[in-house]
The first five atom37 places (N, CA, C, CB, O) and aatype in JSON, in Angstrom:
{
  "aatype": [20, 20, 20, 20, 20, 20, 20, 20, 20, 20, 20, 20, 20, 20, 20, 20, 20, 20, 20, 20, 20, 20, 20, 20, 20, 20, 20, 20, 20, 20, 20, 20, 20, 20, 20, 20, 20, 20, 20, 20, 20, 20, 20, 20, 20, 20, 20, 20, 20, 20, 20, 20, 20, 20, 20, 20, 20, 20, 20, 20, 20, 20, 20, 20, 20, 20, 20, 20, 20, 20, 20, 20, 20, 20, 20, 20, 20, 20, 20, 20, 20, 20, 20, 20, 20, 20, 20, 20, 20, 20, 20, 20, 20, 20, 20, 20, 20, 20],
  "atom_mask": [
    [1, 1, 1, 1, 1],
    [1, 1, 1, 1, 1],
    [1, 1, 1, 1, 1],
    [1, 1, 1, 1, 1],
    [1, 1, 1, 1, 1],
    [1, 1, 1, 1, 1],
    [1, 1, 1, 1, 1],
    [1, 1, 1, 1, 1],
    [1, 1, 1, 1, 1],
    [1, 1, 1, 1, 1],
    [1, 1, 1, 1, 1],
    [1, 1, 1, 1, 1],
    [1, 1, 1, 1, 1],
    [1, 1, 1, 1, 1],
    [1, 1, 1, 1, 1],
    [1, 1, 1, 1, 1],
    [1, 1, 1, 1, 1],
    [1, 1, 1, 1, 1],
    [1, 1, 1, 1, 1],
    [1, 1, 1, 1, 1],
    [1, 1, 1, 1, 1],
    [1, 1, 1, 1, 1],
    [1, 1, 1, 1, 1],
    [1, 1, 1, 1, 1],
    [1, 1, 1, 1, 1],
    [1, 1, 1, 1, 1],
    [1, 1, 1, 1, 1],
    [1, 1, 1, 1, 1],
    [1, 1, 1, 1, 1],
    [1, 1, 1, 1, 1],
    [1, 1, 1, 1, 1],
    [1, 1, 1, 1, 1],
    [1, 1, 1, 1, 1],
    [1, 1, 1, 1, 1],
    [1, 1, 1, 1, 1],
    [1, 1, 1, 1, 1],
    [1, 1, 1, 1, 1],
    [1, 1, 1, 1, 1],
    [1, 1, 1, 1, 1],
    [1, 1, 1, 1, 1],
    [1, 1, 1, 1, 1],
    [1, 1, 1, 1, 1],
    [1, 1, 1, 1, 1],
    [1, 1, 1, 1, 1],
    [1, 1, 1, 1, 1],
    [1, 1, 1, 1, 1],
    [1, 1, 1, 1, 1],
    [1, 1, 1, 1, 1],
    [1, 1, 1, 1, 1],
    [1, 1, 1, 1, 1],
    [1, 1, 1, 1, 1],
    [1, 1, 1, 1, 1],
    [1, 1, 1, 1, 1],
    [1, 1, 1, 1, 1],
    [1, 1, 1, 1, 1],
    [1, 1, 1, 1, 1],
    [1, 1, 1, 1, 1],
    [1, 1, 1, 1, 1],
    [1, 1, 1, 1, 1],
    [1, 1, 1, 1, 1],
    [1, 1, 1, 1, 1],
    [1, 1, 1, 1, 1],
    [1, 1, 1, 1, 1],
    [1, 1, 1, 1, 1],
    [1, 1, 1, 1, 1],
    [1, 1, 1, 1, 1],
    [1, 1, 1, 1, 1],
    [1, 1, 1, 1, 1],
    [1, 1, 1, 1, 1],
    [1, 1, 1, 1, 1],
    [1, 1, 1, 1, 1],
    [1, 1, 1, 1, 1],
    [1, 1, 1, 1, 1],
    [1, 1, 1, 1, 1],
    [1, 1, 1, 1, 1],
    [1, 1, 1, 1, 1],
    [1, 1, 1, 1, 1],
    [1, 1, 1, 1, 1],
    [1, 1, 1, 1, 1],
    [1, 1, 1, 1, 1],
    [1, 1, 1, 1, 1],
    [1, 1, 1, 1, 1],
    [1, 1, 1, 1, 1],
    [1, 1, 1, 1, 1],
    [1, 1, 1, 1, 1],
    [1, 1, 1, 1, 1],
    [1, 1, 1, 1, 1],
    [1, 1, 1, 1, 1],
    [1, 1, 1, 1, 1],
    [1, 1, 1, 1, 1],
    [1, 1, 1, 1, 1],
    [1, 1, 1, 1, 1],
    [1, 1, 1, 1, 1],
    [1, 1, 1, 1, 1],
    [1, 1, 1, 1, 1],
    [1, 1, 1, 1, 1],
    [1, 1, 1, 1, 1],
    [1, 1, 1, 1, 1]
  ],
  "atom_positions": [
    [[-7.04, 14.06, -25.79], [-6.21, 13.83, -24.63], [-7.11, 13.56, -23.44], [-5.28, 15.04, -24.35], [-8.09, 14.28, -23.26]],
    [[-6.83, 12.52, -22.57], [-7.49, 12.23, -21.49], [-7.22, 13.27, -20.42], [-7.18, 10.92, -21.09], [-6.11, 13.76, -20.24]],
    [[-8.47, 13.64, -19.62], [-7.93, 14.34, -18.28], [-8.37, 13.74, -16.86], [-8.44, 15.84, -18.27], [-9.22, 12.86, -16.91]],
    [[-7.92, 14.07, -15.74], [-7.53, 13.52, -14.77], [-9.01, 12.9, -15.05], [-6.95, 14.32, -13.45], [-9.16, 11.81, -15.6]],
    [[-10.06, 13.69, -14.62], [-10.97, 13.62, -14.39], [-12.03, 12.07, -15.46], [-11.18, 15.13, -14.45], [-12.95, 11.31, -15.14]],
    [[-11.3, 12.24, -16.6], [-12.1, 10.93, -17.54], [-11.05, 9.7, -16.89], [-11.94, 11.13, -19.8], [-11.5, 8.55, -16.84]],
    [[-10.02, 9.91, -16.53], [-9.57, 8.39, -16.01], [-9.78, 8.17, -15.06], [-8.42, 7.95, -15.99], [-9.28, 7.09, -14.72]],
    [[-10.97, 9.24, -13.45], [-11.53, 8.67, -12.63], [-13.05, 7.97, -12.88], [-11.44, 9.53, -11.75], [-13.75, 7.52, -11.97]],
    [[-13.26, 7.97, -13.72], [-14.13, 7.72, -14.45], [-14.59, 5.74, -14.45], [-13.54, 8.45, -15.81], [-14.05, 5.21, -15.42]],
    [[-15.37, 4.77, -13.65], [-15.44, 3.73, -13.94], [-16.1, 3.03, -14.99], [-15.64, 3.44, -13.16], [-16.92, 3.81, -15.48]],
    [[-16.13, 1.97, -15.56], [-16.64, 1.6, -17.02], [-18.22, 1.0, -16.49], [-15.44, 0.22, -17.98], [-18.14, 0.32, -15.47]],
    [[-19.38, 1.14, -16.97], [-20.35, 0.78, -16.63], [-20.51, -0.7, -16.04], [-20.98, 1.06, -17.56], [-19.97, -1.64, -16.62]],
    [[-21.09, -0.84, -15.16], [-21.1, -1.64, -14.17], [-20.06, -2.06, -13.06], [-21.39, -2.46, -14.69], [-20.18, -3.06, -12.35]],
    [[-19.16, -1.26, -13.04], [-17.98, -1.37, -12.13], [-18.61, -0.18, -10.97], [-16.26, -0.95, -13.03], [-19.5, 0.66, -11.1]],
    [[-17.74, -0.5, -9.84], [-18.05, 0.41, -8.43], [-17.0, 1.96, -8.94], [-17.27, -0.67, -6.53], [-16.04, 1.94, -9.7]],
    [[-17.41, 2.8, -8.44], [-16.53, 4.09, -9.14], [-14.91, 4.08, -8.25], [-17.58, 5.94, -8.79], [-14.61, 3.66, -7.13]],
    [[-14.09, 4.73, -9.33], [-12.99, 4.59, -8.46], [-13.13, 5.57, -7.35], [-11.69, 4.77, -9.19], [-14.07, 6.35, -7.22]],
    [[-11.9, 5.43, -6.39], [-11.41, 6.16, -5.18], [-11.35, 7.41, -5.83], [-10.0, 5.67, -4.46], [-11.33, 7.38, -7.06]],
    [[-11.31, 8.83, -5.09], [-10.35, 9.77, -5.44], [-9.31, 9.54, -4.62], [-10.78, 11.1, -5.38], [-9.14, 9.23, -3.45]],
    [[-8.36, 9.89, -5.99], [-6.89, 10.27, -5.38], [-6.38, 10.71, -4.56], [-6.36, 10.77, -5.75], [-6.89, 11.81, -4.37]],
    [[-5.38, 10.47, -3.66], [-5.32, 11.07, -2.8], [-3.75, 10.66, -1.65], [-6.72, 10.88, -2.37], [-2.87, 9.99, -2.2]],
    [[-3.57, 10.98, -0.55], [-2.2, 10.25, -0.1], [-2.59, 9.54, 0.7], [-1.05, 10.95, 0.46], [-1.75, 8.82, 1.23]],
    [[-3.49, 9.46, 0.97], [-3.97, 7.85, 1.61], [-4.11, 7.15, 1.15], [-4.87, 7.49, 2.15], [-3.66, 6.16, 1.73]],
    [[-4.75, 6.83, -0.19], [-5.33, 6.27, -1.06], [-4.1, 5.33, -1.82], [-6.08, 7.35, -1.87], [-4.02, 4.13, -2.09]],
    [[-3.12, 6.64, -2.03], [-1.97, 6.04, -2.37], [-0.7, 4.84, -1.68], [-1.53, 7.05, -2.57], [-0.05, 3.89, -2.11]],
    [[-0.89, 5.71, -0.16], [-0.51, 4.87, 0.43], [-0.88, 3.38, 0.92], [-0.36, 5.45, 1.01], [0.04, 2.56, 0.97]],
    [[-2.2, 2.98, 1.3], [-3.09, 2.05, 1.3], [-2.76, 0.98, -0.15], [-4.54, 2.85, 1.35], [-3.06, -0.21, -0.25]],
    [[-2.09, 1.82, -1.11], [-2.29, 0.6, -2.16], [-0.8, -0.14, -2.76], [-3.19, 1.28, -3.57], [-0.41, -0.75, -3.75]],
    [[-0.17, 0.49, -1.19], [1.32, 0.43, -1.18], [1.12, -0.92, 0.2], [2.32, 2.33, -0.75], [1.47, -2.09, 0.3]],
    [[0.58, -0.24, 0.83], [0.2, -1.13, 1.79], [-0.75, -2.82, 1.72], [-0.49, -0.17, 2.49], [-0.59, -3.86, 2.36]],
    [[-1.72, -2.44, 0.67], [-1.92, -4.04, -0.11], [-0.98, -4.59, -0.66], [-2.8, -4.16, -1.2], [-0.74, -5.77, -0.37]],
    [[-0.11, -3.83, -1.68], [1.03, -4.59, -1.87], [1.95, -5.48, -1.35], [1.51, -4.08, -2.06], [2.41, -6.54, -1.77]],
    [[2.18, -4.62, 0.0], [2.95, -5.38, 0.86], [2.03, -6.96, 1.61], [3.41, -4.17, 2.06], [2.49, -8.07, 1.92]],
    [[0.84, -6.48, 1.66], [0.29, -7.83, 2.12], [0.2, -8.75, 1.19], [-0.94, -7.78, 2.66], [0.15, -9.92, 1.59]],
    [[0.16, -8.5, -0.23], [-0.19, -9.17, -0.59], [1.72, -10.35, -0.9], [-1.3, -8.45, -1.62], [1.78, -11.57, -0.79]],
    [[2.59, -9.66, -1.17], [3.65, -9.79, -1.19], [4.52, -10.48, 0.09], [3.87, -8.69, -1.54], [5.62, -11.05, 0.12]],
    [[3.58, -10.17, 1.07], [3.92, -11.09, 2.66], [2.82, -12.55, 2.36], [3.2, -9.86, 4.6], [2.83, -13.52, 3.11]],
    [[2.35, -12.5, 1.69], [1.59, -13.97, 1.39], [-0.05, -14.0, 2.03], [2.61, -15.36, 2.26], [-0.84, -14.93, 1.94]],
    [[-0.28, -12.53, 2.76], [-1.5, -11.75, 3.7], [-2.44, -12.48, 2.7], [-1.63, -9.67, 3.83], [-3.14, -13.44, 3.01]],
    [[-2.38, -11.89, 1.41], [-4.07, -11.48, 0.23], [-3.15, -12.4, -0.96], [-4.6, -8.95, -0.49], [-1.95, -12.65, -1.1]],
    [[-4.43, -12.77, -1.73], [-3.99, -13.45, -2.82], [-3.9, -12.05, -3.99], [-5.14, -14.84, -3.2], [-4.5, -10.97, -4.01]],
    [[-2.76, -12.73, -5.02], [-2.66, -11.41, -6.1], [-3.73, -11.62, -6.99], [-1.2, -11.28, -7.04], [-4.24, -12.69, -7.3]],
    [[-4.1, -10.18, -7.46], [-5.31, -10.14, -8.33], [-5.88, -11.46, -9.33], [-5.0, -8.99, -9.24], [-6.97, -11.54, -9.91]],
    [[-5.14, -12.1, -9.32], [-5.41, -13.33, -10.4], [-6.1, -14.03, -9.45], [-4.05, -14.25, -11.14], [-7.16, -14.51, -9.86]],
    [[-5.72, -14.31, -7.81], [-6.37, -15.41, -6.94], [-5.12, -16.01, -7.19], [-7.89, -16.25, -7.33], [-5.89, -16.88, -6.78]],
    [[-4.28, -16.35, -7.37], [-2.89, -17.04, -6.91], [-2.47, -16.64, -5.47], [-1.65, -16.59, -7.9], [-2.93, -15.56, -5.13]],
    [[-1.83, -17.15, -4.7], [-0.5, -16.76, -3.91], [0.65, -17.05, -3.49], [-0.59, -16.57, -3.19], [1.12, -18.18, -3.62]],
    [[1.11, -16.34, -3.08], [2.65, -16.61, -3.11], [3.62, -15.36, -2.34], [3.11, -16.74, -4.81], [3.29, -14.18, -2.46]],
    [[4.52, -15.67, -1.77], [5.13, -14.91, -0.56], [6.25, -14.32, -1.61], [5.75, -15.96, 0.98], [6.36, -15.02, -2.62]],
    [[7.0, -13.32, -1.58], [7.7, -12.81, -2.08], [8.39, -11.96, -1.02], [7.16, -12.34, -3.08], [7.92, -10.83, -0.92]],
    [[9.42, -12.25, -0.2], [9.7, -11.71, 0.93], [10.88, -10.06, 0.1], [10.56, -13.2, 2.13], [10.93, -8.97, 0.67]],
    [[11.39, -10.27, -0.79], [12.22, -8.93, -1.27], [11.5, -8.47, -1.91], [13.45, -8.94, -1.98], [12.02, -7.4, -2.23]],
    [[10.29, -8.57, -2.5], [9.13, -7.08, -2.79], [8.48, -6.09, -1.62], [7.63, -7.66, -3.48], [8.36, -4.89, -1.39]],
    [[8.09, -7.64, -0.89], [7.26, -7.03, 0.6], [8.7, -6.3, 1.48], [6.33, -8.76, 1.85], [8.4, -5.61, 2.45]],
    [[9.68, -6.38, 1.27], [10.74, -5.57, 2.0], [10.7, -3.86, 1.41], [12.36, -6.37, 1.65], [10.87, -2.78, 1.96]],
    [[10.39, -4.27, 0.07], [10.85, -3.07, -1.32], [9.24, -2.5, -0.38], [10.85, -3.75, -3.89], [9.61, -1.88, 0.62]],
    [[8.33, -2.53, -0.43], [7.46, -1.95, -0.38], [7.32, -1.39, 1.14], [6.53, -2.69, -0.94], [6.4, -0.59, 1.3]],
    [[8.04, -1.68, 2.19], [8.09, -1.16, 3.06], [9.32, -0.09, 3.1], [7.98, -2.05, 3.86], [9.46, 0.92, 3.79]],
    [[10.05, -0.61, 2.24], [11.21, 0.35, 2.47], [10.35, 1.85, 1.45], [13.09, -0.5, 1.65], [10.81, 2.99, 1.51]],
    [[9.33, 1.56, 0.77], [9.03, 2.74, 0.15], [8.26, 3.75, 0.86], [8.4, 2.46, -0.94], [8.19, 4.97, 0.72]],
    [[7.58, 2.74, 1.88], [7.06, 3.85, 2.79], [7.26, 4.78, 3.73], [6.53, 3.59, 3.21], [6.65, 5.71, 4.26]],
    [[9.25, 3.72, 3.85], [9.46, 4.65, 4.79], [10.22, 5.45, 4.2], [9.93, 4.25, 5.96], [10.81, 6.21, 4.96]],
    [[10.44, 5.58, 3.05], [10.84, 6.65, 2.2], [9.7, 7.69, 2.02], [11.28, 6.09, 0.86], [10.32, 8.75, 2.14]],
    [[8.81, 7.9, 1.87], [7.68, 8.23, 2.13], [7.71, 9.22, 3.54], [6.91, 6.95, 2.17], [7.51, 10.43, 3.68]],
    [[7.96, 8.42, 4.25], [7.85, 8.83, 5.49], [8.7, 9.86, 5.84], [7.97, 7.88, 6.27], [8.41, 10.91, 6.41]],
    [[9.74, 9.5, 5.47], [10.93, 10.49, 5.62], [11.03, 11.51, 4.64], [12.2, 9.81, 5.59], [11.74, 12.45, 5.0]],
    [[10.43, 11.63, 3.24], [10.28, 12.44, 2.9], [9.05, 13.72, 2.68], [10.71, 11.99, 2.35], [8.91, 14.68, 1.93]],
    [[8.34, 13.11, 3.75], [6.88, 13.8, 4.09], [6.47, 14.4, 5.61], [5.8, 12.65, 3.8], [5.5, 14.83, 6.24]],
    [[7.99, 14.08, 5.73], [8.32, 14.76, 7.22], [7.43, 16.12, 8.03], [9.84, 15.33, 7.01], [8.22, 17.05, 8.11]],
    [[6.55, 16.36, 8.43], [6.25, 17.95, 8.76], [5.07, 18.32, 7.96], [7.53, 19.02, 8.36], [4.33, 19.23, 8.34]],
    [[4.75, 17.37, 6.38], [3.65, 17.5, 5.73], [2.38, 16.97, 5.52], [3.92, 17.5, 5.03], [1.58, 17.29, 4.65]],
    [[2.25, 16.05, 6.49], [1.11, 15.7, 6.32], [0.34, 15.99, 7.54], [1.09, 14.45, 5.93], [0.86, 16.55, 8.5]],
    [[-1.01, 15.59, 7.5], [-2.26, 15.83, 7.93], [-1.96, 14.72, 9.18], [-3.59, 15.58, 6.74], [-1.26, 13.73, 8.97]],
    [[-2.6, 15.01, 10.58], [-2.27, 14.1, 11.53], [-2.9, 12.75, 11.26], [-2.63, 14.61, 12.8], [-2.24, 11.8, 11.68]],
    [[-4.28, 12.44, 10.51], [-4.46, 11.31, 10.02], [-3.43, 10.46, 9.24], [-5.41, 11.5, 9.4], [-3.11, 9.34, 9.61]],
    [[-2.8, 11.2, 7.86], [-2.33, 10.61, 7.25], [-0.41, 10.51, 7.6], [-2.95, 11.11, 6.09], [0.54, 10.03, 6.97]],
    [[-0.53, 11.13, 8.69], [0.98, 10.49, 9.37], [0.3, 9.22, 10.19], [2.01, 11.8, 10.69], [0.83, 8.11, 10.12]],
    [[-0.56, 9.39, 10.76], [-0.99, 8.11, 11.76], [-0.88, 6.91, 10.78], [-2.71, 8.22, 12.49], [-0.09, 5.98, 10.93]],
    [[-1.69, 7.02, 9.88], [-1.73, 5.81, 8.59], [-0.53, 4.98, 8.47], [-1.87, 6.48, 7.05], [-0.4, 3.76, 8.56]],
    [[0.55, 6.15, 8.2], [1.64, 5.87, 7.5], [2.52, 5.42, 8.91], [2.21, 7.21, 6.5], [3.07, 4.35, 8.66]],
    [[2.72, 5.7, 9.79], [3.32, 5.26, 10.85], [2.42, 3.97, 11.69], [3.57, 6.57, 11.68], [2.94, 3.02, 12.28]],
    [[1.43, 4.15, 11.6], [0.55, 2.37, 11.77], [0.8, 1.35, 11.18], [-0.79, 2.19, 11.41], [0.87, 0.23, 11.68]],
    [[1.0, 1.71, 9.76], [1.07, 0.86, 8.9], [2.4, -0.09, 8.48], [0.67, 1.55, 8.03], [2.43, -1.27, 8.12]],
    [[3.78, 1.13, 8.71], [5.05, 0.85, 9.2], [5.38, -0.25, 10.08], [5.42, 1.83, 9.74], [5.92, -1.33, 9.87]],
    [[4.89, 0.35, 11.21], [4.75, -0.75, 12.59], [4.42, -2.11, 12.47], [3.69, -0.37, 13.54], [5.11, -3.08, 12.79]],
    [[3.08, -2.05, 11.88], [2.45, -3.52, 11.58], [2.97, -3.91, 10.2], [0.69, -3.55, 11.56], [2.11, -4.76, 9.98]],
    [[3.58, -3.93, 9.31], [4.02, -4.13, 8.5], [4.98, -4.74, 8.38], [4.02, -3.49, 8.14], [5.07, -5.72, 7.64]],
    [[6.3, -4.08, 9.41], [7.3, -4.5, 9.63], [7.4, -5.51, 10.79], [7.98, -3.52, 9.68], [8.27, -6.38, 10.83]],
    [[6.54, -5.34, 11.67], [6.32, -6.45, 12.91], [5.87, -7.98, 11.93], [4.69, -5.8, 14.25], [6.22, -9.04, 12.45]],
    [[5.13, -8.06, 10.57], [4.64, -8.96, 10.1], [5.74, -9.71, 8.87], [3.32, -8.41, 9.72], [5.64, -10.89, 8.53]],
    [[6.93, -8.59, 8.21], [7.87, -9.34, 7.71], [8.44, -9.99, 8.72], [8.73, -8.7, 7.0], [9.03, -11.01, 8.37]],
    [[8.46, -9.76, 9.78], [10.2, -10.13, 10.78], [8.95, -11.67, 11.13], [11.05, -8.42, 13.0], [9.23, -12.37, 10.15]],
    [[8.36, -12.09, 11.55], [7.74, -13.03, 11.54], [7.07, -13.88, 10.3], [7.07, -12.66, 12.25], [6.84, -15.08, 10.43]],
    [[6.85, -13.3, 9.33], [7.16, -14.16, 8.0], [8.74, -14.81, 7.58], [6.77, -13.16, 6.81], [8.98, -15.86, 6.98]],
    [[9.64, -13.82, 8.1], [11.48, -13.96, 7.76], [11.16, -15.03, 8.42], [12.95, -12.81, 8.37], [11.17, -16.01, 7.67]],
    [[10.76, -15.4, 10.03], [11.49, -16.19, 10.63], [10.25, -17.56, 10.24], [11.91, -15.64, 12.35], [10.55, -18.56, 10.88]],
    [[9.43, -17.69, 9.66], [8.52, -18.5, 9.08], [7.7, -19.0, 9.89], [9.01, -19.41, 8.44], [7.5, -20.2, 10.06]],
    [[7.08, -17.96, 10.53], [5.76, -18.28, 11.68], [4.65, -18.12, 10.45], [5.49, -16.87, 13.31], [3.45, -18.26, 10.69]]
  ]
}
């Protein structure tokens, strides 16, 4: 059985992964969304705008948000409420096709 610890584990010659964490997590919620606003190309090097994922992925954060109410660390509310802001300031100007 694998444990946490062998699947942080990178395969020789790769950079080691992140530890886990709720930044970490969140941040890769947050590429998503860029990449899904047409920001970053998807891992293949393609791109392409997908405006109802990049919605889905903001709406997760602010699910997130609302359910992490009172618990987090003042960094990782700042993150998550920065990231909101600019996130959502960058669909409403992709919607309208700037």
């Amino acid at each position: 059985m694998s444990t946490r610890d062998d699947r942080a584990e990178s395969q020789p010659g790769e950079p080691p992964l992140p530890k886990l964490d709720f930044s970490i997590f969140v941040m890769s919620i947050i590429g998503s969304a860029h990449v899904h606003l047409g920001d970053m190309p998807h891992p293949d090097g393609h791109s392409e705008r997908n405006i109802e994922l990049a919605h889905q992925d903001i709406d997760l954060l602010t699910l997130l948000e609302e359910k992490t109410k009172g618990n987090l660390t003042g960094d990782e509310e700042r993150l998550l409420t920065q990231a909101l802001t600019e996130l959502r300031a960058r669909l409403s100007e992709v919607s309208k096709g700037t």
